[in-house]
C-alpha positions in Angstrom: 0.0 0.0 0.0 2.0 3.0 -1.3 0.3 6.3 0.6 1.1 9.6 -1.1 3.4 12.0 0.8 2.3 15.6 2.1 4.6 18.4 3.0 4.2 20.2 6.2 5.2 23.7 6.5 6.0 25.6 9.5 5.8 29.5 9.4 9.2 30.6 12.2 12.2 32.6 12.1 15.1 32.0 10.2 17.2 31.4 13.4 15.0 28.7 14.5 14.7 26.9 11.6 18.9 27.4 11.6 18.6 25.9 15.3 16.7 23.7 14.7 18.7 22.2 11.9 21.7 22.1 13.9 20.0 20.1 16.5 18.8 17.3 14.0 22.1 17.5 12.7 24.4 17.4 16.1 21.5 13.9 17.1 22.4 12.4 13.2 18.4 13.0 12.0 17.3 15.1 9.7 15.1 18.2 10.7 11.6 16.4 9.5 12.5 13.5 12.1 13.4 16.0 14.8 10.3 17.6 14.4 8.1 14.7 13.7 9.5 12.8 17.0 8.8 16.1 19.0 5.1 15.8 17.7 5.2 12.2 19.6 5.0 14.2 23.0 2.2 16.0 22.7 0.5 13.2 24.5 -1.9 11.7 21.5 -1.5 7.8 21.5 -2.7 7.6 18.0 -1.0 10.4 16.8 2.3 8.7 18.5 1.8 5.6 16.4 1.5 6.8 13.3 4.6 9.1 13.2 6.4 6.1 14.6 5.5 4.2 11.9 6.0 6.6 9.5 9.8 7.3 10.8 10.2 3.0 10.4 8.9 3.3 6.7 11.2 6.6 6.0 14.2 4.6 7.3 14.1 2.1 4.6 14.0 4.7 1.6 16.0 7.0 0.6 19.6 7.0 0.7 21.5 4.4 2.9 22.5 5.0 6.2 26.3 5.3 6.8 27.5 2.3 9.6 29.4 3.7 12.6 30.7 0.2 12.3 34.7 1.1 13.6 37.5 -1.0 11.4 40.5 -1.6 13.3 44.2 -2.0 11.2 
């Protein structure tokens, strides 16, 4: 089952869409996952589910993940 994707747009400030990015960034997610996850806490069960789902779906798209996988010589 192949749901279309939306795009949500949030109306802020430059700077904290700048901080924003460099907290997804400094946690190794990108800004839709931070703010996605920080829509988990509002406190809706249902609303909770789905975005986790979603996040497990986006993961297996899209470009691979690098491994943090250390080699030694």
């Amino acid at each position: 089952m192949n749901q279309g994707r939306i795009q949500l747009q949030i109306d802020t400030s430059k700077e904290v869409r700048n901080r924003a990015k460099a907290v997804a960034y400094s946690q190794g997610i990108s800004l839709t996952e931070l703010v996605l996850k920080a829509l988990t806490t509002v406190g809706d069960k249902e609303l909770k589910a789905l975005i986790e789902k979603d996040l497990e779906e986006r993961a297996s798209r899209g470009r691979p993940q690098q491994s943090k996988s250390k080699t030694t010589d």
